[in-house]
N, C-alpha and C positions, 0 to 999 in steps of 0.2 A: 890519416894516410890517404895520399890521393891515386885515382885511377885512372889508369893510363885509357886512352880510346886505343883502339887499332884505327887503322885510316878509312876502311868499310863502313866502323861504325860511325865515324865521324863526318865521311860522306852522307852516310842514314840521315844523320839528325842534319848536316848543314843542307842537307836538299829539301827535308820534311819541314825546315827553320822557312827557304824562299817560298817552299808551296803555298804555304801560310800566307807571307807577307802577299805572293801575288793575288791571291785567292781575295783577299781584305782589297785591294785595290781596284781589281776587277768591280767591285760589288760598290765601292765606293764612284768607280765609272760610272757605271751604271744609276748609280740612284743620281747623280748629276747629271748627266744624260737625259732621266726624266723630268728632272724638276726645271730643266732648260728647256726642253720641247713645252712643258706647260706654260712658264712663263713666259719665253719670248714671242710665241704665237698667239700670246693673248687669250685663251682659252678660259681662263679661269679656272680649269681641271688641273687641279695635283695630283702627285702621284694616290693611289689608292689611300683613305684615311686621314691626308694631310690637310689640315685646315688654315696654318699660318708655318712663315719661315723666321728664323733666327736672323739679325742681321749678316753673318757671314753666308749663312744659306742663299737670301737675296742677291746677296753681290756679285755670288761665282759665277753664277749664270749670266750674269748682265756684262761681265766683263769690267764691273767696276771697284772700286775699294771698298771697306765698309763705312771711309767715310764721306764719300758721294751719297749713302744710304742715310747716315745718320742726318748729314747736312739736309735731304730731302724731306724727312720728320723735321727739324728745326723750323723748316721752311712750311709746316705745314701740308705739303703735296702729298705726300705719303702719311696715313693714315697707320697709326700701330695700336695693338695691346700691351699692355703689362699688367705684368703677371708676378709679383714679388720684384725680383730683383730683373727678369728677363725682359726684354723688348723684342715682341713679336710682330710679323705684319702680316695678317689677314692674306691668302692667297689672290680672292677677287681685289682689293687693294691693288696687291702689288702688278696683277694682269694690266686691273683699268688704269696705273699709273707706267706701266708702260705703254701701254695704246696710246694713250694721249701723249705722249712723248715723240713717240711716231708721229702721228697728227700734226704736231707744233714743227718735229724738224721740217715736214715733207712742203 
């Protein structure tokens, strides 16, 4: 047997439904936010705890794809871990290989 909403309660949950989602977004802002101020000013500082990034992590911040990232591993420039099946890059890695990127356009 199914149950009808009234439109109250169906406003309830479809407002409680976008709180959510914005709430997830905001937070997802936000932690790319930091991880682009760390890396694009070279700092070598991650966010709190963070030691290495995921290839998609690298990329959003740089503005590039992830396979500008993977190509720069092929090439040797970028320096990674792996970890099983993961391929990670060192925070200070990914700083000094954008510094020097700088360097070389400028």
């Amino acid at each position: 047997m199914e149950t009808a909403l009234t439109a109250s309660q169906l406003r309830s949950v479809l407002a409680g439904a976008l709180e959510g989602s914005a709430a997830r977004l905001r937070h997802e802002d936000r932690r790319h936010e930091s991880l682009s101020e760390a890396v694009v000013e070279g700092t070598g500082i991650a966010p709190p705890g963070r030691l290495a990034f995921s290839i998609s992590e690298a990329a959003q911040p740089l503005g590039v794809g992830r396979s500008s990232i993977y190509a720069a591993i092929q090439a040797g420039a970028l320096p990674v871990l792996r970890m099983g099946r993961r391929t990670l890059i060192p925070t200070g890695a990914l700083a000094d290989w954008v510094t020097e990127r700088a360097h070389v356009s400028s």
